[in-house]
The first five atom37 places (N, CA, C, CB, O) and aatype in JSON, in Angstrom:
{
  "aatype": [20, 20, 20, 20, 20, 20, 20, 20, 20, 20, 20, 20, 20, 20, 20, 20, 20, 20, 20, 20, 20, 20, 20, 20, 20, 20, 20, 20, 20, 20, 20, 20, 20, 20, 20, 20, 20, 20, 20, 20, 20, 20, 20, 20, 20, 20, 20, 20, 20, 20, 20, 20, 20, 20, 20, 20, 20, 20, 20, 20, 20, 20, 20, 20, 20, 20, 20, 20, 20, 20, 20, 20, 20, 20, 20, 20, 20, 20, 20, 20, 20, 20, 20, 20, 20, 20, 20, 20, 20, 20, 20, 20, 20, 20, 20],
  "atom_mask": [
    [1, 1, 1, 1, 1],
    [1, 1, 1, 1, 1],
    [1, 1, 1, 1, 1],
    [1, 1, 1, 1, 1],
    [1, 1, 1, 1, 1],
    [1, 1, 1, 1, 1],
    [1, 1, 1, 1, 1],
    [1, 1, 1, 1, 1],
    [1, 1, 1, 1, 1],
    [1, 1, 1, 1, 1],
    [1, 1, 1, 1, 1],
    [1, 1, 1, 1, 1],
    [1, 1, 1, 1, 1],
    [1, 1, 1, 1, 1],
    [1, 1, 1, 1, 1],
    [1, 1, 1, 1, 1],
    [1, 1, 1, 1, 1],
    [1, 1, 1, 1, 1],
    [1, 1, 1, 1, 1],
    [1, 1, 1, 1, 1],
    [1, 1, 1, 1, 1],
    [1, 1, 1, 1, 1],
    [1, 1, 1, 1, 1],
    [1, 1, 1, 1, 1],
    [1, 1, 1, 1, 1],
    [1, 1, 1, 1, 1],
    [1, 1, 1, 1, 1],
    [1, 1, 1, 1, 1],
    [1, 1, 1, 1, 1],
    [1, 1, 1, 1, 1],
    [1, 1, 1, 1, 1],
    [1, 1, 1, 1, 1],
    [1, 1, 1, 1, 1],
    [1, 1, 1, 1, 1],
    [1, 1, 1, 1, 1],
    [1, 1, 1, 1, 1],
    [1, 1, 1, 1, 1],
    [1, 1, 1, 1, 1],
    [1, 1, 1, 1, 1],
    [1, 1, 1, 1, 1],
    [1, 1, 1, 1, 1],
    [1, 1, 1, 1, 1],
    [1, 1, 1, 1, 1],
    [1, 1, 1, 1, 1],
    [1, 1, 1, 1, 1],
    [1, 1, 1, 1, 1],
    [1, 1, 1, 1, 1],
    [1, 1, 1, 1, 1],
    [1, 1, 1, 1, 1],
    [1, 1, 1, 1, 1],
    [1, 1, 1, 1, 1],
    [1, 1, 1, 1, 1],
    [1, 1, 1, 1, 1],
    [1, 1, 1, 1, 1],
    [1, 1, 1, 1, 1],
    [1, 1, 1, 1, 1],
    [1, 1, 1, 1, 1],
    [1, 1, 1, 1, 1],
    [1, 1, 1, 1, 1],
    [1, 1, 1, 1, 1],
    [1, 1, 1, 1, 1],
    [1, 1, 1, 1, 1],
    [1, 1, 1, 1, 1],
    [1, 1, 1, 1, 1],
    [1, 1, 1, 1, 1],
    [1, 1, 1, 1, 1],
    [1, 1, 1, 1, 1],
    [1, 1, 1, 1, 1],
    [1, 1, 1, 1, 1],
    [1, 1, 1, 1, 1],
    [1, 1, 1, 1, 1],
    [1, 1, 1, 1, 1],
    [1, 1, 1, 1, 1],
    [1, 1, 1, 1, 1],
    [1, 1, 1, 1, 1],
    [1, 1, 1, 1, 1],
    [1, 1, 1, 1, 1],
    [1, 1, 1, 1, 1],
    [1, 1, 1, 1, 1],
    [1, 1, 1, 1, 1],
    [1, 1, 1, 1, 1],
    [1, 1, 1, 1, 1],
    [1, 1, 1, 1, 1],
    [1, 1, 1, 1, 1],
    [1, 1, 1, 1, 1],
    [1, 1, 1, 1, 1],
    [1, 1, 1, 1, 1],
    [1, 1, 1, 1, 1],
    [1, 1, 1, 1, 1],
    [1, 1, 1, 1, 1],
    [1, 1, 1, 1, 1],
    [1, 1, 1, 1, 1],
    [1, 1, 1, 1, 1],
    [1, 1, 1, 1, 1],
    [1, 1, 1, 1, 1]
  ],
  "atom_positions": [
    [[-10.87, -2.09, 28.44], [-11.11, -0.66, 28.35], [-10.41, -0.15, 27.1], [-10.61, 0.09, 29.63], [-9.24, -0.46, 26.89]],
    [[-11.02, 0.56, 26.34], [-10.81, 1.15, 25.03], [-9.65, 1.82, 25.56], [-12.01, 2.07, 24.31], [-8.5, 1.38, 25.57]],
    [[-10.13, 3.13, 26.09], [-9.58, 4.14, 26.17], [-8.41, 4.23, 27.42], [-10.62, 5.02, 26.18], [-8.49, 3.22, 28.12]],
    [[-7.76, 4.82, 27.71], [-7.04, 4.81, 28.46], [-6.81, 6.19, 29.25], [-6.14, 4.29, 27.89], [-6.31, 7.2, 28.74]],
    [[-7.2, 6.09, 30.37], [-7.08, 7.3, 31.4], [-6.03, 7.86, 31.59], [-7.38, 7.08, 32.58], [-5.06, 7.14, 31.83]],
    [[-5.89, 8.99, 31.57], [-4.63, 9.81, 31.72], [-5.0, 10.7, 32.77], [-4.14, 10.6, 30.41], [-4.05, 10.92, 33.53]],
    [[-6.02, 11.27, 33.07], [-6.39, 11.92, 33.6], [-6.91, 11.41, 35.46], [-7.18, 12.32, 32.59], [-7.23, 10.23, 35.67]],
    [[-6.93, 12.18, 36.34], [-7.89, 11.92, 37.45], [-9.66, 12.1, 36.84], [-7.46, 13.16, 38.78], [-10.52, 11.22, 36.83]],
    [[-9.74, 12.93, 36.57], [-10.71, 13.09, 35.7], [-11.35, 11.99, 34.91], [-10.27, 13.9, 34.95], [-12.33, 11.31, 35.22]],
    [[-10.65, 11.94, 33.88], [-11.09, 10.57, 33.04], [-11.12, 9.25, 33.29], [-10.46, 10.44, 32.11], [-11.49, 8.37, 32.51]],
    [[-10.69, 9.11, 34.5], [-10.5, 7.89, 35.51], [-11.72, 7.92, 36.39], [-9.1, 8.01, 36.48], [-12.28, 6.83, 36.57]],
    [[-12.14, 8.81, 36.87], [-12.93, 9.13, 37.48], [-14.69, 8.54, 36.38], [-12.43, 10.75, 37.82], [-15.53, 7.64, 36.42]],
    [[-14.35, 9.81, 35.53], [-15.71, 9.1, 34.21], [-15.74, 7.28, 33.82], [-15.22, 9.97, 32.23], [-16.8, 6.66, 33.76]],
    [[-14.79, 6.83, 33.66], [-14.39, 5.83, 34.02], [-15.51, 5.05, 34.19], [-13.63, 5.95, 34.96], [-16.41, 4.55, 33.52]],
    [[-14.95, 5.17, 36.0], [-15.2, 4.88, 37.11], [-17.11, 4.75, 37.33], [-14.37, 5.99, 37.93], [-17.91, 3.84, 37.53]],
    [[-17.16, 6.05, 37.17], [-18.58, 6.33, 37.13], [-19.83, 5.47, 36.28], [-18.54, 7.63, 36.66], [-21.04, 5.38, 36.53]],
    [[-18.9, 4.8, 35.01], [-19.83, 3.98, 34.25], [-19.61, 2.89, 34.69], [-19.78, 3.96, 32.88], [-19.65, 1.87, 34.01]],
    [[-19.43, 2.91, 35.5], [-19.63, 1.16, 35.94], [-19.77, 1.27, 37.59], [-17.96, -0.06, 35.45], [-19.3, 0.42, 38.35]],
    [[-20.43, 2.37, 38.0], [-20.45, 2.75, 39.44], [-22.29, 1.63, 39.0], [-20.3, 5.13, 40.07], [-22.83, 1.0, 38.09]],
    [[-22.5, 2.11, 40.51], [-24.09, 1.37, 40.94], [-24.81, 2.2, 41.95], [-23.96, -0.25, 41.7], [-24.52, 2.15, 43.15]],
    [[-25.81, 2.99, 41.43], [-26.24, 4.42, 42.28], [-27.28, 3.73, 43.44], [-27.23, 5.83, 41.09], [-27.86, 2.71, 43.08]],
    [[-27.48, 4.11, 44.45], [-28.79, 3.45, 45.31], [-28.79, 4.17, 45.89], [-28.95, 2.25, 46.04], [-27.98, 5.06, 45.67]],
    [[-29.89, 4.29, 47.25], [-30.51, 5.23, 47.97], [-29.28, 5.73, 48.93], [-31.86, 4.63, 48.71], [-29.15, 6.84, 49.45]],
    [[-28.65, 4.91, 49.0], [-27.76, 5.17, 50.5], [-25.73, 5.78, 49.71], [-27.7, 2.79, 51.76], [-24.76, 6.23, 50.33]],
    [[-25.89, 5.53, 48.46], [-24.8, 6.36, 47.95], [-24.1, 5.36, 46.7], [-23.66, 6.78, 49.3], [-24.52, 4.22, 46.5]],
    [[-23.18, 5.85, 46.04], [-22.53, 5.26, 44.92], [-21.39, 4.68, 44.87], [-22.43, 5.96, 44.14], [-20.25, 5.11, 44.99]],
    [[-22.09, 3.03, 44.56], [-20.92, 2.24, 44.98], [-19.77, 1.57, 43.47], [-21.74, 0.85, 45.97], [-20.19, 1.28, 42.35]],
    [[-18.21, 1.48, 43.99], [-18.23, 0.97, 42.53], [-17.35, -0.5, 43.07], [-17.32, 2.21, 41.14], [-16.76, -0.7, 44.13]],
    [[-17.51, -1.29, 42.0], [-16.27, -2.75, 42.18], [-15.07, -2.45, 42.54], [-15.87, -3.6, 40.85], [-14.43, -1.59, 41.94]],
    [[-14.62, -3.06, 43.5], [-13.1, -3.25, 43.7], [-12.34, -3.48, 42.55], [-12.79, -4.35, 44.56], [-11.4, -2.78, 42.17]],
    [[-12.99, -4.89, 41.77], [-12.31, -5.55, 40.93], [-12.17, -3.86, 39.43], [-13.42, -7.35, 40.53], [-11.18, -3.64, 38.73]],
    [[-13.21, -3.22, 39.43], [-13.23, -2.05, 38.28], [-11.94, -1.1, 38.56], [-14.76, -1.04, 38.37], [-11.18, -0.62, 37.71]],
    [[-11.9, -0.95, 39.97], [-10.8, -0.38, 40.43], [-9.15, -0.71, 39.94], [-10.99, -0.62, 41.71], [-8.34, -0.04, 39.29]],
    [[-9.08, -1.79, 40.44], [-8.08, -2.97, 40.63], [-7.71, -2.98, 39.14], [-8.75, -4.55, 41.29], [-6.5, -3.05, 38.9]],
    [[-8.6, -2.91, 38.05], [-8.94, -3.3, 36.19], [-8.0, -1.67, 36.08], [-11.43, -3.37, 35.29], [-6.95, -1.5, 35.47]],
    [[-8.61, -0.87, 36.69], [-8.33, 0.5, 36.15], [-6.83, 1.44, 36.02], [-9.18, 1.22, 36.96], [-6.21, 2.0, 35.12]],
    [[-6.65, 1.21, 37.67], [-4.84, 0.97, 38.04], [-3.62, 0.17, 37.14], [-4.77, 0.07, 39.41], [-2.62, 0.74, 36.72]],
    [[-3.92, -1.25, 36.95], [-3.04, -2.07, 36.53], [-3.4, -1.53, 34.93], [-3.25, -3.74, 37.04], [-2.47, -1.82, 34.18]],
    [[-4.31, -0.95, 34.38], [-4.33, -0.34, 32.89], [-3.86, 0.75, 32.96], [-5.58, -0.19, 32.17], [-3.25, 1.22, 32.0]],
    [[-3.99, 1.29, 33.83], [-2.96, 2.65, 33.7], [-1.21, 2.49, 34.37], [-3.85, 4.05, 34.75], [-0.34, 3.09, 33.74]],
    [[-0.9, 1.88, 35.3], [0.28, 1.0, 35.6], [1.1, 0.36, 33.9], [-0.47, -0.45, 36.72], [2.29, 0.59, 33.66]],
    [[0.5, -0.15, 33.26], [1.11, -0.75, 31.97], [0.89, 0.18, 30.68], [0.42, -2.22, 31.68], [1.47, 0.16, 29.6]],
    [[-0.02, 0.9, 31.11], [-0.1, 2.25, 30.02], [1.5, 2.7, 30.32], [-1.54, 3.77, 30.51], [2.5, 2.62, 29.61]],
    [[1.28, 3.28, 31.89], [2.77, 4.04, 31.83], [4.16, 3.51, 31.83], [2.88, 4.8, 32.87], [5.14, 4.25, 31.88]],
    [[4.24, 1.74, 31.74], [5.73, 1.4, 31.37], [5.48, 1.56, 30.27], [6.45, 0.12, 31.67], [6.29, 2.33, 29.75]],
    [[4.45, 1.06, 29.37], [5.17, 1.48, 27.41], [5.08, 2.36, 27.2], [4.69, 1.05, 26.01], [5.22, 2.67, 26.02]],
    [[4.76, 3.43, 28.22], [5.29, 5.11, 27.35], [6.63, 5.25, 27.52], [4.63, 6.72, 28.03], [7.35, 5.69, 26.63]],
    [[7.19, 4.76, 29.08], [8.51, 5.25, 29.51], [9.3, 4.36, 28.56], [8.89, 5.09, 31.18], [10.42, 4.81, 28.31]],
    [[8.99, 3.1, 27.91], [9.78, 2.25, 27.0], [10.24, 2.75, 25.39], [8.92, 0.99, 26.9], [11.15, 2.38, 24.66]],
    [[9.03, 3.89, 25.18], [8.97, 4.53, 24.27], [9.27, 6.09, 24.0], [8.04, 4.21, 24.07], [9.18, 6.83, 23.02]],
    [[9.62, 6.2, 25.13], [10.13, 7.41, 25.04], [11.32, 7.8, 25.83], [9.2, 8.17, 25.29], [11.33, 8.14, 27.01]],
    [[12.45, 7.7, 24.92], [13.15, 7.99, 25.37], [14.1, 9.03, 26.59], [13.1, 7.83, 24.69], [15.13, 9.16, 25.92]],
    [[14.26, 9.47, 27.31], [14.65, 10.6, 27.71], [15.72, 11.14, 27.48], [14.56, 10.65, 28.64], [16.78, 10.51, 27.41]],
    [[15.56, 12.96, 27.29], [16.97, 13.03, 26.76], [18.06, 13.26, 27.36], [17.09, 13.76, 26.0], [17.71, 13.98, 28.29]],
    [[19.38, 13.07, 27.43], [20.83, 13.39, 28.19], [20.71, 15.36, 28.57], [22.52, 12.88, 26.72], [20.62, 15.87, 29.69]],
    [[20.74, 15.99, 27.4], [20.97, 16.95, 27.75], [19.85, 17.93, 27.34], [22.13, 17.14, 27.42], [18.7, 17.58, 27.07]],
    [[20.48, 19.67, 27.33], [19.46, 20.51, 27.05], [19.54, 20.29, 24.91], [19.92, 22.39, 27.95], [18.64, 20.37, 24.08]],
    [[20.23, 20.15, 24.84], [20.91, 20.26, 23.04], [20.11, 18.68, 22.26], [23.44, 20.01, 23.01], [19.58, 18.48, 21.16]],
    [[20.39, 17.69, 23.63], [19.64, 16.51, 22.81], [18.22, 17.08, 22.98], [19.83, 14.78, 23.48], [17.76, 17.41, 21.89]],
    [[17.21, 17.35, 24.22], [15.88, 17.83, 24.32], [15.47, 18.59, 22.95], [15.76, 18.77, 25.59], [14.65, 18.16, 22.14]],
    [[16.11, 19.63, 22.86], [15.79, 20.42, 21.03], [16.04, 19.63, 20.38], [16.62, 21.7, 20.31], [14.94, 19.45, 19.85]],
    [[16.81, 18.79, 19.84], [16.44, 18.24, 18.77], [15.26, 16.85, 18.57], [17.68, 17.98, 18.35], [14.81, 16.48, 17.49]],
    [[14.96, 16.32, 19.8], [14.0, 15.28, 19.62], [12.72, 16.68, 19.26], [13.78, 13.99, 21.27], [11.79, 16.61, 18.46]],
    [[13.07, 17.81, 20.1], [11.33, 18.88, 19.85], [11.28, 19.04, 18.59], [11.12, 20.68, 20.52], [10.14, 18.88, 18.14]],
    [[12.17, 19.33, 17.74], [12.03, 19.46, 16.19], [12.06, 18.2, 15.87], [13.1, 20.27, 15.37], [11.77, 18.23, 14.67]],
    [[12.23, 16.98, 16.19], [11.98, 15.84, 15.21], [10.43, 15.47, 15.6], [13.15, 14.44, 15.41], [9.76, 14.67, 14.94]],
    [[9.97, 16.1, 16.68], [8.41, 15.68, 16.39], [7.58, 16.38, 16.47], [7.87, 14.84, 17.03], [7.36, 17.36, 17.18]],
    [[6.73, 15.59, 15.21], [6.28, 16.23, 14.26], [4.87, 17.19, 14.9], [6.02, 15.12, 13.08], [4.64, 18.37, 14.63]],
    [[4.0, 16.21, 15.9], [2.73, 16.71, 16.21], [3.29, 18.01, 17.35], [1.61, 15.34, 16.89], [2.59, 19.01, 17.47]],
    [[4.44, 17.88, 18.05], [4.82, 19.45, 18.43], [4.85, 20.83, 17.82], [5.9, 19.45, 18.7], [4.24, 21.88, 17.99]],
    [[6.04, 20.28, 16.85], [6.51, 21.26, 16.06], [4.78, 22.21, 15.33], [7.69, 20.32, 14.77], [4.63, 23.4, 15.06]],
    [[3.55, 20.76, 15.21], [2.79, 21.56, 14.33], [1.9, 22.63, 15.17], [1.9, 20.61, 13.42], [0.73, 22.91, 14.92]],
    [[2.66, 23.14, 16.17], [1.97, 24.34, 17.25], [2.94, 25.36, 16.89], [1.95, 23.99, 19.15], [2.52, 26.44, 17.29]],
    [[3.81, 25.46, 16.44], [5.12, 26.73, 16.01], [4.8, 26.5, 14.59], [7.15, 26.4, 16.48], [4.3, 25.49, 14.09]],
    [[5.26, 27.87, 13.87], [5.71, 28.65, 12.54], [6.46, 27.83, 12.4], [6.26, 30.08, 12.43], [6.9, 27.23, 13.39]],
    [[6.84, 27.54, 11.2], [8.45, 26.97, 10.34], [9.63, 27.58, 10.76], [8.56, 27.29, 8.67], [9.59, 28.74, 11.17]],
    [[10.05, 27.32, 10.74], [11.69, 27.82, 11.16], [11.89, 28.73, 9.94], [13.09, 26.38, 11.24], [11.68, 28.52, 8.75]],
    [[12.27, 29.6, 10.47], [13.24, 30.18, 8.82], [14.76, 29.67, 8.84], [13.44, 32.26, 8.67], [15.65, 29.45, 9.67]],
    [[14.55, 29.6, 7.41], [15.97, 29.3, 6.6], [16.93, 29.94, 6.95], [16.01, 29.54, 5.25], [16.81, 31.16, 6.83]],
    [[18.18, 29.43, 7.5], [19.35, 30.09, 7.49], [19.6, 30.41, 6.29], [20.34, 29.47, 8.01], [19.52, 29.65, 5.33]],
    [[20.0, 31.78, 6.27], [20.38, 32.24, 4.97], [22.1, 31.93, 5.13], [19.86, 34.01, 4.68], [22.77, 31.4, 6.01]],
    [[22.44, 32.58, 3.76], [23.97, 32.71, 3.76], [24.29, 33.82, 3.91], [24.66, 32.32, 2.73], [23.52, 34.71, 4.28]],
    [[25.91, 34.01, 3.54], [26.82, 35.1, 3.36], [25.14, 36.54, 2.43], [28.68, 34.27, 1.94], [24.22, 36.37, 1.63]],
    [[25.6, 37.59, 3.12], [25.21, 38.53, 1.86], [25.91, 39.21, 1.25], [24.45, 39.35, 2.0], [27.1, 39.23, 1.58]],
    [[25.47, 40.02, 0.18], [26.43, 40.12, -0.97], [25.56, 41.79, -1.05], [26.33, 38.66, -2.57], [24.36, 42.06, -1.09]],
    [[27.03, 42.85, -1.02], [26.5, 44.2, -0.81], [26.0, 44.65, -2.24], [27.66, 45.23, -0.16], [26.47, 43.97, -3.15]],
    [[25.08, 45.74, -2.67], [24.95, 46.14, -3.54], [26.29, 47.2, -4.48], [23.82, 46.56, -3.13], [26.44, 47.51, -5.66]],
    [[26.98, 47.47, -3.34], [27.59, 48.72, -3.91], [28.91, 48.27, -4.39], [27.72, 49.94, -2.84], [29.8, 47.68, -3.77]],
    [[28.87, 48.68, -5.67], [30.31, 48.39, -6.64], [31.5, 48.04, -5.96], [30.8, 49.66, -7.46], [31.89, 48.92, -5.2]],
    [[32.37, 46.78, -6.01], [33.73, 46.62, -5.28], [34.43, 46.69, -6.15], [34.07, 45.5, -4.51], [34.32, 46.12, -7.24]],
    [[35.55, 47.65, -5.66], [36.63, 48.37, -6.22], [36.87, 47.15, -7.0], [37.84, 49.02, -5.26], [35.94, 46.35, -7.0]],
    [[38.1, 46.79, -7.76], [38.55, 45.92, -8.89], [39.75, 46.15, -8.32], [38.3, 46.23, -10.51], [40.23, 47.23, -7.96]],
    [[40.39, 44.53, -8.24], [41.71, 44.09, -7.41], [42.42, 44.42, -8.85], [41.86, 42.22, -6.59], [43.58, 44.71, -8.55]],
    [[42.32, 44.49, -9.92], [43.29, 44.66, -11.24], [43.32, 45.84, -11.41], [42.93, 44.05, -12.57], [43.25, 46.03, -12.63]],
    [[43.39, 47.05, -10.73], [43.59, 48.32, -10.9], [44.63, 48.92, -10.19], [42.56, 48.89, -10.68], [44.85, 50.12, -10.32]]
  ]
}
């Protein structure tokens, strides 16, 4: 199987292409079944192998800003600026 089901749904479509329609109702393989589970069973250990989880709330934000296809649903961050600097004349310490 190419693709990999994530869904009940898409498991289901699946399912359906390799069902066998007849007068009395729609039957599908055990063995398609059995194929379908153990691909989604090993789908989900190499996600959990690959993805780490995080300790805290402080580690969670920073893995959200290190990735990338998240972040590209939010605006850019703005720049911390610095110190500002007033317009209006400061007295002169040599007076």
């Amino acid at each position: 199987m190419a693709e990999n089901p994530q869904t009940l749904d898409e498991a289901l479509a699946y399912l359906e292409k390799r069902s066998v329609t007849t007068s009395r109702g729609v039957y599908v393989k055990l063995d398609d079944v059995k194929k379908l589970m153990e691909e989604r069973k090993t789908a989900g250990q190499i996600e959990k192998q690959e993805a780490p989880r995080p300790k805290d709330m402080n580690q969670a934000k920073q893995m959200v800003l290190r990735d990338e296809k998240i972040m590209a649903n939010f605006p850019p961050p703005t720049p911390k600026l610095g110190k500002s600097i007033s317009a209006q004349p400061q007295p002169s310490s040599r007076t």
